[in-house]
MOPAC internal coordinates of N, CA, C and O (Angstrom, degrees):
PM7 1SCF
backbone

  N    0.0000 0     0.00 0     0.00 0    0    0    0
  C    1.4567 1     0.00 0     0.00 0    1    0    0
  C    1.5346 1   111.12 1     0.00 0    2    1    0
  O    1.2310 1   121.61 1   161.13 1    3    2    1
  N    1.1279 1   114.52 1   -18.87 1    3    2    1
  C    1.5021 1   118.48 1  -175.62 1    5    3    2
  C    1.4118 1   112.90 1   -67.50 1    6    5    3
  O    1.2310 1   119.70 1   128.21 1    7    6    5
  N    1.8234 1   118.18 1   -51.79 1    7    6    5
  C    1.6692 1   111.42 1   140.73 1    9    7    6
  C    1.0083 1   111.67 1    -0.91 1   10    9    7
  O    1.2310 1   120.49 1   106.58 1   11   10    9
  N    1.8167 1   116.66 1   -73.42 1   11   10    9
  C    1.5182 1   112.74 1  -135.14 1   13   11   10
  C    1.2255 1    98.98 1   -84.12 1   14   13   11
  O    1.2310 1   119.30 1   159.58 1   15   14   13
  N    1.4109 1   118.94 1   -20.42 1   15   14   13
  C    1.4899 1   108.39 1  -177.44 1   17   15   14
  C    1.2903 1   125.69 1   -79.12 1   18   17   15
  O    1.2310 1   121.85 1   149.62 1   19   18   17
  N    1.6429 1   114.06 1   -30.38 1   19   18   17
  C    1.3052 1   129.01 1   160.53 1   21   19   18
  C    1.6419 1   121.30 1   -48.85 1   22   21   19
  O    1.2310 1   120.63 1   149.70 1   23   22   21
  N    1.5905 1   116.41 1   -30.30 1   23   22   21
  C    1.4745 1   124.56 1   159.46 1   25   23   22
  C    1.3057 1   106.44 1   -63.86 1   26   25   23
  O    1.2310 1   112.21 1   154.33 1   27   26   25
  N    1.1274 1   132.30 1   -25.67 1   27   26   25
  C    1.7552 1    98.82 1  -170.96 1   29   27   26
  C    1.4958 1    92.11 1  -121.82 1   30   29   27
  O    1.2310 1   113.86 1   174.22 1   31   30   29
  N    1.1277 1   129.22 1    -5.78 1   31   30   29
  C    1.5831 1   102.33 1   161.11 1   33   31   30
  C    1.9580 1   108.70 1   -69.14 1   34   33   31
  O    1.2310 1   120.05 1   158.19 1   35   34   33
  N    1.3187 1   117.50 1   -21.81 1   35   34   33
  C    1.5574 1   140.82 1  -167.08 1   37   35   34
  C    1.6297 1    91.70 1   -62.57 1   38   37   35
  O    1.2310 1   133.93 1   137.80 1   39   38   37
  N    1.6915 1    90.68 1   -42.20 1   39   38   37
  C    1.9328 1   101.73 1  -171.27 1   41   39   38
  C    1.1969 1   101.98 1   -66.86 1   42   41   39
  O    1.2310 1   121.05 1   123.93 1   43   42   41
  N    0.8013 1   115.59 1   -56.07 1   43   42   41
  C    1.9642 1   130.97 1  -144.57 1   45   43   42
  C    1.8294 1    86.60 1   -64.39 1   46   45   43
  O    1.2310 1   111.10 1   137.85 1   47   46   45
  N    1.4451 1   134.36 1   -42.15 1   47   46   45
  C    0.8919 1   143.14 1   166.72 1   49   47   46
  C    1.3132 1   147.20 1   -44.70 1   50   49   47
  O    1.2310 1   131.11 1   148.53 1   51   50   49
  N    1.5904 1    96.16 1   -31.47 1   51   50   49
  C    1.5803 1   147.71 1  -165.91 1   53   51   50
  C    1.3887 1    97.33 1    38.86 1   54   53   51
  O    1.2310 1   117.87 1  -118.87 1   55   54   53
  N    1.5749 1   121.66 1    61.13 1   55   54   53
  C    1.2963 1   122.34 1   129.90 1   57   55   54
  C    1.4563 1   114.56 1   -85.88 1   58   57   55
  O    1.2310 1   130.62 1   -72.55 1   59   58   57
  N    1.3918 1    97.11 1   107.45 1   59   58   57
  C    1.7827 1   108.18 1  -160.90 1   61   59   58
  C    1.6545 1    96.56 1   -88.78 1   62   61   59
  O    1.2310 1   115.68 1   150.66 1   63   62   61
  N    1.3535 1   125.81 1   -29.34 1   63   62   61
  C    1.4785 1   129.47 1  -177.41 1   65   63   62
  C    1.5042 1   104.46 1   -53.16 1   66   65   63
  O    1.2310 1   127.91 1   105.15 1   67   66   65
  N    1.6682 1   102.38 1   -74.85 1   67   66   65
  C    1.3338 1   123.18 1  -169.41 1   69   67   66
  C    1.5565 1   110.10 1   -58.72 1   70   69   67
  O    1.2310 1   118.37 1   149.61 1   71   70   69
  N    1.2783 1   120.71 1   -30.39 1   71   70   69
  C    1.8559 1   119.59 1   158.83 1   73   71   70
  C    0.8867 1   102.02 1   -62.83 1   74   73   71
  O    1.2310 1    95.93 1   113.42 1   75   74   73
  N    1.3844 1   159.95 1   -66.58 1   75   74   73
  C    1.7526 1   150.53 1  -136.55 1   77   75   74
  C    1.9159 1    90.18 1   -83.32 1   78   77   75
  O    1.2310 1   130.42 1   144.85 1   79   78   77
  N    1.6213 1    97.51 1   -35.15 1   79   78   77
  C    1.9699 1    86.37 1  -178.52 1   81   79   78
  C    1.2803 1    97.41 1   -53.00 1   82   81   79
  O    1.2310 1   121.17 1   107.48 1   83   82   81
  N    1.5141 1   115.37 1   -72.52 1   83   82   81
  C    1.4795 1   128.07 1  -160.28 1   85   83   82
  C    1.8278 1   110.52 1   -41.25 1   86   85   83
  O    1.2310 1   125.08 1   150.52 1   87   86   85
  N    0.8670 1   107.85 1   -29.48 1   87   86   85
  C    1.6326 1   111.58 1  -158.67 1   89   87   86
  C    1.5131 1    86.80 1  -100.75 1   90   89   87
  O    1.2310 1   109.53 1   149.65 1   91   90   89
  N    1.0094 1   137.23 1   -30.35 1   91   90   89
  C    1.4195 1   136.83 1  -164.92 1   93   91   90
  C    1.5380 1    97.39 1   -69.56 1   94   93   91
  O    1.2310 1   127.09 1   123.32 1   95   94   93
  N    1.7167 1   103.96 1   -56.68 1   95   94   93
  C    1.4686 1   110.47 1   176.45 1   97   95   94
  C    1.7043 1   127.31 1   -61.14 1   98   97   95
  O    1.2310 1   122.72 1   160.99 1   99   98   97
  N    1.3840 1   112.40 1   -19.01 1   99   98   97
  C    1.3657 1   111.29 1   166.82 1  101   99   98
  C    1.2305 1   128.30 1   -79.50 1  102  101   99
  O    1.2310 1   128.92 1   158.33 1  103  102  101
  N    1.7350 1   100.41 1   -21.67 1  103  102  101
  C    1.5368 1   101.86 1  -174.35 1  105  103  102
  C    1.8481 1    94.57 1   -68.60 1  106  105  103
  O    1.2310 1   123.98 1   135.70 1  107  106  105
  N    1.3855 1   109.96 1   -44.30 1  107  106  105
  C    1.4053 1   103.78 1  -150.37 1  109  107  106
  C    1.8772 1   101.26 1   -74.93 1  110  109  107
  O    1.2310 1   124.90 1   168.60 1  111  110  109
  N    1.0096 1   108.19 1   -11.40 1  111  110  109
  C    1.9901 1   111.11 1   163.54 1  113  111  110
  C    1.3863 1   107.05 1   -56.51 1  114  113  111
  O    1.2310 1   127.76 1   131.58 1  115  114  113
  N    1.3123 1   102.67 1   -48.42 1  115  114  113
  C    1.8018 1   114.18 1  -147.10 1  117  115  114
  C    1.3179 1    90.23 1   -74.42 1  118  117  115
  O    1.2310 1   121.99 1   145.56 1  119  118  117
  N    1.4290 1   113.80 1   -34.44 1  119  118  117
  C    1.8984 1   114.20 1  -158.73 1  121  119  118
  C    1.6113 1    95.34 1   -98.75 1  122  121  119
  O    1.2310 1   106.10 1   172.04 1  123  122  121
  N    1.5767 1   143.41 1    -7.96 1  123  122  121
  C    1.1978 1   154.88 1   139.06 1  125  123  122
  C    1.5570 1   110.70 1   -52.69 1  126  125  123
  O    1.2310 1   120.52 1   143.77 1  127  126  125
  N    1.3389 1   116.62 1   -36.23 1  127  126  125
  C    1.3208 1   106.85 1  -160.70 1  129  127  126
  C    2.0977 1    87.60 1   -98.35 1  130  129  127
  O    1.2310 1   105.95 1   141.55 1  131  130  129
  N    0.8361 1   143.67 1   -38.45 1  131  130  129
  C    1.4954 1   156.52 1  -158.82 1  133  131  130
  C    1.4698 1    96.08 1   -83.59 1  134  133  131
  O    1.2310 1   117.26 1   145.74 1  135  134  133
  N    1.6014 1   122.82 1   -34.26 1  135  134  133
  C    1.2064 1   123.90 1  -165.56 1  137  135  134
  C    1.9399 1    89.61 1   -81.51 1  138  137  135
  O    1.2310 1   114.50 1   163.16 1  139  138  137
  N    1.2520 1   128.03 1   -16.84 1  139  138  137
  C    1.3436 1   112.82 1  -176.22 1  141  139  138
  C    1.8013 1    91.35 1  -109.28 1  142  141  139
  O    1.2310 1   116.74 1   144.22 1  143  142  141
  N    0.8443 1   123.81 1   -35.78 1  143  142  141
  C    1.7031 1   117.73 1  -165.48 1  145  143  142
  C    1.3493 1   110.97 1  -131.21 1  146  145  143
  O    1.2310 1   116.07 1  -117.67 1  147  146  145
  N    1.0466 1   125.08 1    62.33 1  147  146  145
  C    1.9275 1   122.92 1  -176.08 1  149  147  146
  C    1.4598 1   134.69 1   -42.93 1  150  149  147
  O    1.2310 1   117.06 1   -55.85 1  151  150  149
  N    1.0731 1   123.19 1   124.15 1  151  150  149
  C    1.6540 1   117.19 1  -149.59 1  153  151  150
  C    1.4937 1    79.16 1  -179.51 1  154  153  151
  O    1.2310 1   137.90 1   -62.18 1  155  154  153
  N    1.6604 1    82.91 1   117.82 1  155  154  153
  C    1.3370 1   143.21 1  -179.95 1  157  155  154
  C    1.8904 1    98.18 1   -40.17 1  158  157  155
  O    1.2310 1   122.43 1   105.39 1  159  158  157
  N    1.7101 1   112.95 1   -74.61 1  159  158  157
  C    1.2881 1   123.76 1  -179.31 1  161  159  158
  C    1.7504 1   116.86 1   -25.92 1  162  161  159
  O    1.2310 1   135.11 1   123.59 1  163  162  161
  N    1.9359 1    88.36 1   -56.41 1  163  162  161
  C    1.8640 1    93.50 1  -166.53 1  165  163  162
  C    1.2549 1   109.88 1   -70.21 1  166  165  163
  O    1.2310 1   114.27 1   146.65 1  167  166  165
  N    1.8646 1   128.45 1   -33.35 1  167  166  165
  C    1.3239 1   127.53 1  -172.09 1  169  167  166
  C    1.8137 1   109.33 1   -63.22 1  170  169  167
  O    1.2310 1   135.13 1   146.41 1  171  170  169
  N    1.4620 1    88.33 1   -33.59 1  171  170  169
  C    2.0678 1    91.09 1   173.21 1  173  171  170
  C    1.4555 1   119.62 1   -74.77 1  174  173  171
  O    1.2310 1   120.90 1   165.06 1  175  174  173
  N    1.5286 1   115.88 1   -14.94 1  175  174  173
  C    1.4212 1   132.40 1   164.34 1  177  175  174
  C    1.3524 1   104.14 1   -72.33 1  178  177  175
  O    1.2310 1   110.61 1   110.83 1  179  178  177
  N    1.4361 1   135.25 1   -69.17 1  179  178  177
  C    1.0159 1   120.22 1  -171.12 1  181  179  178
  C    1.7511 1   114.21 1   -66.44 1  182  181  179
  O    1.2310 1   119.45 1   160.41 1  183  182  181
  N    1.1331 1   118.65 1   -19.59 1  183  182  181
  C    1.5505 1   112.70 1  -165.61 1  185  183  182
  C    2.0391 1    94.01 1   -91.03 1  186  185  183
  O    1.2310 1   111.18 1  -179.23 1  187  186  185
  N    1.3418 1   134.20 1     0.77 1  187  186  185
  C    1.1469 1   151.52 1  -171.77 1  189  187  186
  C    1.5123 1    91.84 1   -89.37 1  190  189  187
  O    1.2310 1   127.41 1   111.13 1  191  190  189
  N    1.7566 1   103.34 1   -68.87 1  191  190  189
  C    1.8730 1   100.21 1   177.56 1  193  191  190
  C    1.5609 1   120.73 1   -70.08 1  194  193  191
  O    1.2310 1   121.68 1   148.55 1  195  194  193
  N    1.1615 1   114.39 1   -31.45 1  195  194  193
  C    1.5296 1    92.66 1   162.04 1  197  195  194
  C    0.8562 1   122.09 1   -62.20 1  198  197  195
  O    1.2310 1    99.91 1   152.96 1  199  198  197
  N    1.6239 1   153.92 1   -27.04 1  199  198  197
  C    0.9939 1   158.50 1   179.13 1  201  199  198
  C    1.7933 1   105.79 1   -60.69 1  202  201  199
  O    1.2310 1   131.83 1   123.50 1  203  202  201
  N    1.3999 1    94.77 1   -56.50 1  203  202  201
  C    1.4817 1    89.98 1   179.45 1  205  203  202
  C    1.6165 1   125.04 1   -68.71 1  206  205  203
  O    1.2310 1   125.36 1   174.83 1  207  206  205
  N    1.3590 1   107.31 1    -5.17 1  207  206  205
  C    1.7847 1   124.13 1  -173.30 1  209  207  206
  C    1.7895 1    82.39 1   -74.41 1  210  209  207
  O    1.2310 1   126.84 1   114.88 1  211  210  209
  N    1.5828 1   104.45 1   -65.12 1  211  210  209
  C    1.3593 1    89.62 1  -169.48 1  213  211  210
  C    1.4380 1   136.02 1   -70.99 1  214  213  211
  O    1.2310 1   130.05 1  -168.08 1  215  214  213
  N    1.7574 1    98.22 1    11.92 1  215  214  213
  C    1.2731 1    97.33 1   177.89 1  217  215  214
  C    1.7637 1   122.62 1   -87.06 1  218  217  215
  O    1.2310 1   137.36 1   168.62 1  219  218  217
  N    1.3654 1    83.97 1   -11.38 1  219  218  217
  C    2.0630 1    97.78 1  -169.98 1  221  219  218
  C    1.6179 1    99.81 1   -78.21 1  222  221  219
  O    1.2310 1   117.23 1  -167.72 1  223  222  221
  N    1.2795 1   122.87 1    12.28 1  223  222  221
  C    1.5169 1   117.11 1   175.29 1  225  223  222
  C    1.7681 1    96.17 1   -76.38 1  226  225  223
  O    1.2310 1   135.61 1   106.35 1  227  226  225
  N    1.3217 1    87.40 1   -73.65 1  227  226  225
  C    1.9855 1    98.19 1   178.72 1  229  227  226
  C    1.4849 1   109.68 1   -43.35 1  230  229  227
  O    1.2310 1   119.83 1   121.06 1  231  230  229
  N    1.2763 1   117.92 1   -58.94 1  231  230  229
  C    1.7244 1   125.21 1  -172.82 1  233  231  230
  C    1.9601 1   100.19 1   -43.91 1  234  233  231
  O    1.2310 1   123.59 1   133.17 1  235  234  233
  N    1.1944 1   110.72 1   -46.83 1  235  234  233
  C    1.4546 1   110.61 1  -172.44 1  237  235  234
  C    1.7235 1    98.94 1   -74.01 1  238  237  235
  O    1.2310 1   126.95 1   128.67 1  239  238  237
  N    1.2773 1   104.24 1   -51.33 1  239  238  237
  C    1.8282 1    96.99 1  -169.24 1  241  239  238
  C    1.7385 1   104.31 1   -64.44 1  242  241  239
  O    1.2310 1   117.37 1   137.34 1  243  242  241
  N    1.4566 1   122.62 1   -42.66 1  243  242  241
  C    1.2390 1   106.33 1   155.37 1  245  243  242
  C    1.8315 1   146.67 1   -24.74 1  246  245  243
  O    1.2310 1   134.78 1   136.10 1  247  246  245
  N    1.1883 1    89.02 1   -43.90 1  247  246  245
  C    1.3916 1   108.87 1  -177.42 1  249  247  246
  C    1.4862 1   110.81 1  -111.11 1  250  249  247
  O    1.2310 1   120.75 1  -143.61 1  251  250  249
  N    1.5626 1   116.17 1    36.39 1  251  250  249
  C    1.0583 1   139.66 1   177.91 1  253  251  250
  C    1.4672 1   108.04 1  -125.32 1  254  253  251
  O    1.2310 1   127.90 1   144.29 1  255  254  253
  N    1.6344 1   102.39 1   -35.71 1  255  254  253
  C    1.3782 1   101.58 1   179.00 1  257  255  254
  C    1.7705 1   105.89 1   -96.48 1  258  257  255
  O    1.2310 1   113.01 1   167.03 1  259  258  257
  N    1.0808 1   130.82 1   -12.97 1  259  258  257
  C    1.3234 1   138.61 1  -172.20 1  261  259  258
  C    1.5616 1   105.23 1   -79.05 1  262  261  259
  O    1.2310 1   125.71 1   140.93 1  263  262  261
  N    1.4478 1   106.63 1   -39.07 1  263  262  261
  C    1.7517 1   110.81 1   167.01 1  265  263  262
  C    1.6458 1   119.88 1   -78.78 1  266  265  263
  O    1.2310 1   127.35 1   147.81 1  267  266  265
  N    1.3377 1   103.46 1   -32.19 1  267  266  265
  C    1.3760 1   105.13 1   160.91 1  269  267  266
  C    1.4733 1   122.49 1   -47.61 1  270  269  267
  O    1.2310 1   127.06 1    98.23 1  271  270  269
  N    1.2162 1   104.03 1   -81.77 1  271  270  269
  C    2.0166 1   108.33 1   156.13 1  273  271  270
  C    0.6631 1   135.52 1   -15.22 1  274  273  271
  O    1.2310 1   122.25 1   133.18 1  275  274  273
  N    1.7262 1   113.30 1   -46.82 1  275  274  273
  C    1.8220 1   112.55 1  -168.98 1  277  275  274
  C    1.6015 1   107.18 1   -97.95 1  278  277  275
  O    1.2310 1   129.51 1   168.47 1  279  278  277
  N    2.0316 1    99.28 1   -11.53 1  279  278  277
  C    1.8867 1    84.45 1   173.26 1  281  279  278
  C    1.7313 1    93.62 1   -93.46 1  282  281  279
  O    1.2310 1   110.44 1   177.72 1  283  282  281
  N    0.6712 1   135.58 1    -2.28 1  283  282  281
  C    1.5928 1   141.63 1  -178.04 1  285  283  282
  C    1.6414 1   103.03 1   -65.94 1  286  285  283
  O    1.2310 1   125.09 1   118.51 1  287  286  285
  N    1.2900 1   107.83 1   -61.49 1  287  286  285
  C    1.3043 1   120.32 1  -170.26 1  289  287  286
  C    1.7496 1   114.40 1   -71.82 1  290  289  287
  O    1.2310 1   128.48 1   153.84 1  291  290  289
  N    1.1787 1   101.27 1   -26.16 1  291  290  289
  C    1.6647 1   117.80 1   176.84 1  293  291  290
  C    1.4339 1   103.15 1   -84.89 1  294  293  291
  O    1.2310 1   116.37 1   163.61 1  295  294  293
  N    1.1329 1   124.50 1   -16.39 1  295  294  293
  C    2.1476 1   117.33 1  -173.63 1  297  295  294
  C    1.6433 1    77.81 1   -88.86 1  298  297  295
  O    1.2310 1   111.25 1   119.38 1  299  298  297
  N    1.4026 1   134.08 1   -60.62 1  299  298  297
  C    1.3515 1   131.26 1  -154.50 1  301  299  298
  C    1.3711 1   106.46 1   -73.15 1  302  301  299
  O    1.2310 1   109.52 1   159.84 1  303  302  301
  N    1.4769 1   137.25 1   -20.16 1  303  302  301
  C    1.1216 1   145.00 1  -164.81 1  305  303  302
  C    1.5904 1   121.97 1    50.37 1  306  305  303
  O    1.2310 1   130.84 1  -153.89 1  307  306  305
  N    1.2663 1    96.69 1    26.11 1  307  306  305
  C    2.0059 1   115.01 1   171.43 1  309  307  306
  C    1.8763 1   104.82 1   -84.74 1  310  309  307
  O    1.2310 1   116.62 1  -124.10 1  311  310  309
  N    1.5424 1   124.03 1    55.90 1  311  310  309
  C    1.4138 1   124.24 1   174.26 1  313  311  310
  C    1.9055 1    89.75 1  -125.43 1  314  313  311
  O    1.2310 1   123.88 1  -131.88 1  315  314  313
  N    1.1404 1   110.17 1    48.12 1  315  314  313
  C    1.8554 1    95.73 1   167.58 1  317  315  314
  C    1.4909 1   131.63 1   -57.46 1  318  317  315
  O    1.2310 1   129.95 1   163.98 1  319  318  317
  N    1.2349 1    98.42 1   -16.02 1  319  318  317
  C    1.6777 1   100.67 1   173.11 1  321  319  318
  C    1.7438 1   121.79 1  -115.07 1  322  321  319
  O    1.2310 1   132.78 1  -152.17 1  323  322  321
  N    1.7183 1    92.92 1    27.83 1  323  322  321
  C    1.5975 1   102.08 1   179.56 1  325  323  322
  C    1.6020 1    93.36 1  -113.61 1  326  325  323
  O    1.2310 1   122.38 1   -30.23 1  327  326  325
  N    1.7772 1   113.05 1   149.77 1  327  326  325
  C    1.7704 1   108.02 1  -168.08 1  329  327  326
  C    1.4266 1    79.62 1  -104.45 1  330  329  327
  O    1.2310 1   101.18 1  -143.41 1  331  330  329
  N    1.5575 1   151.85 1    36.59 1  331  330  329
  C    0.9933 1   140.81 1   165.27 1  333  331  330
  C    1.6858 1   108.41 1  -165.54 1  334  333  331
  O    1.2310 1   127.36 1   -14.34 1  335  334  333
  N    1.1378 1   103.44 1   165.66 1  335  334  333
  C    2.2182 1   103.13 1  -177.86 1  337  335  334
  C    1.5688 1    81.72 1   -72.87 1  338  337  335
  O    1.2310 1   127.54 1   -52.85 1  339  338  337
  N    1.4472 1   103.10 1   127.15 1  339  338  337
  C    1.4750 1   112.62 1   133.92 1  341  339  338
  C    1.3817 1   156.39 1    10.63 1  342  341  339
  O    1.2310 1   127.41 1   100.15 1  343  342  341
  N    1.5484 1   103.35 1   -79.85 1  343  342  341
  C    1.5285 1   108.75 1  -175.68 1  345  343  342
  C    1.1929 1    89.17 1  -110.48 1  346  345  343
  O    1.2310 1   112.86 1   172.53 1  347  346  345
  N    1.1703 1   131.08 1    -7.47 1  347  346  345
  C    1.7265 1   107.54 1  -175.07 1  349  347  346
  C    1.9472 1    96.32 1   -81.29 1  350  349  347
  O    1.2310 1   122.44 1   139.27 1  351  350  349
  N    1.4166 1   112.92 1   -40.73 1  351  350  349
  C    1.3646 1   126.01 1   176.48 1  353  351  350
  C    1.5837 1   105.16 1   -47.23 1  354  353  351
  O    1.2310 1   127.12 1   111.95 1  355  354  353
  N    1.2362 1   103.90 1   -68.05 1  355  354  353
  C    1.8537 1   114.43 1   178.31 1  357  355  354
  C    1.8152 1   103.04 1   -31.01 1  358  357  355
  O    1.2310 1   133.29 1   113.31 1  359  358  357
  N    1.4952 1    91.91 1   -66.69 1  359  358  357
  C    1.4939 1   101.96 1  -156.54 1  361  359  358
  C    2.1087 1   106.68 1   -57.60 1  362  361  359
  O    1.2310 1   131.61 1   135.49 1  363  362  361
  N    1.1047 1    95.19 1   -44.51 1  363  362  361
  C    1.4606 1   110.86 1   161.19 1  365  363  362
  C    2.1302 1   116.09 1   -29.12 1  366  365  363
  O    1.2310 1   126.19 1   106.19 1  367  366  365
  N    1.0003 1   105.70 1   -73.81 1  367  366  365
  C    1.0311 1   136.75 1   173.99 1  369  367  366
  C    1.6433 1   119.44 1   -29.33 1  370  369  367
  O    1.2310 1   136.42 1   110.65 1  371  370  369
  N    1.6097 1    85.82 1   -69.35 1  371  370  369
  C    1.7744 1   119.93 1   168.20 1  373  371  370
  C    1.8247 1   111.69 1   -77.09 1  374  373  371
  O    1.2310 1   113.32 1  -122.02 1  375  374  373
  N    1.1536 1   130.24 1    57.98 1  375  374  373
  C    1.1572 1   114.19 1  -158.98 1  377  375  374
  C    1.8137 1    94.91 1  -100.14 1  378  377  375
  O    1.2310 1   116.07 1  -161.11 1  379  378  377
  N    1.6982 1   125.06 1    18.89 1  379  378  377
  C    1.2074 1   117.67 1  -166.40 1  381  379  378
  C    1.4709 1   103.85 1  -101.90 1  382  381  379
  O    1.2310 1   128.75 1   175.47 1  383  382  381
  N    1.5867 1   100.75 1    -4.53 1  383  382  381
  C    1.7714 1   107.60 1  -172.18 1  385  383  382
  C    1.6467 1    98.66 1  -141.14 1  386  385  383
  O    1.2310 1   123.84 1   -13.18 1  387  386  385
  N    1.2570 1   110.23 1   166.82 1  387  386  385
  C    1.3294 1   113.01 1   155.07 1  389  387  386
  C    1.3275 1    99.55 1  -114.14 1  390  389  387
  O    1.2310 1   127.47 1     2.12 1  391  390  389
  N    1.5648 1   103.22 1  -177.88 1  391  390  389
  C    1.5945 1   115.31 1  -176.20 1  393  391  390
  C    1.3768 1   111.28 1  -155.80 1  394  393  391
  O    1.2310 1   128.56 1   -67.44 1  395  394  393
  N    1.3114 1   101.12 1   112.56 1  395  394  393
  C    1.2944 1    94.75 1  -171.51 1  397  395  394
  C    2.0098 1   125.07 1   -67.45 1  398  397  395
  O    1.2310 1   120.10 1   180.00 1  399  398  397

């Protein structure tokens, strides 16, 4: 489970690579450990993190379009109710990733 937890702090981060590692590696414990002793709990654990593996496709393209927007809105200078530019603020913020 420690994998799995290491995936979603990976998420929360939107290191979307290093989550799909982490989660990749828990599934294959959980389905190692079920493949010798089957129990009900871990197979719903692992079928929980795959779920979330396939969720970091959208989570990344999301936040593909959210940086898109905010440098979009900062070239046009249409952010009147932001007390700072946008993506330079965002990107600031996020300094553990880039985004393209």
């Amino acid at each position: 489970m420690a994998y799995a937890e290491l995936g979603w702090l990976y998420r929360q981060i939107a290191q979307y690579d290093k989550a799909a590692t982490s989660f990749d590696r828990a599934v294959a414990l959980l389905e190692a450990a079920t493949g010798k002793r089957p129990a009900p709990e871990l197979t719903k654990a692992a079928k929980e993190i795959r779920d979330a593996r396939e969720g970091l496709k959208l989570d990344s393209d999301m936040e593909k379009l959210w940086v898109r927007y905010l440098r979009t809105i900062q070239e046009e200078g249409t952010f009147p109710n932001w007390s700072s530019k946008p993506y330079d603020e965002y990107m600031k913020t996020h300094q553990l990733r880039s985004v393209p």
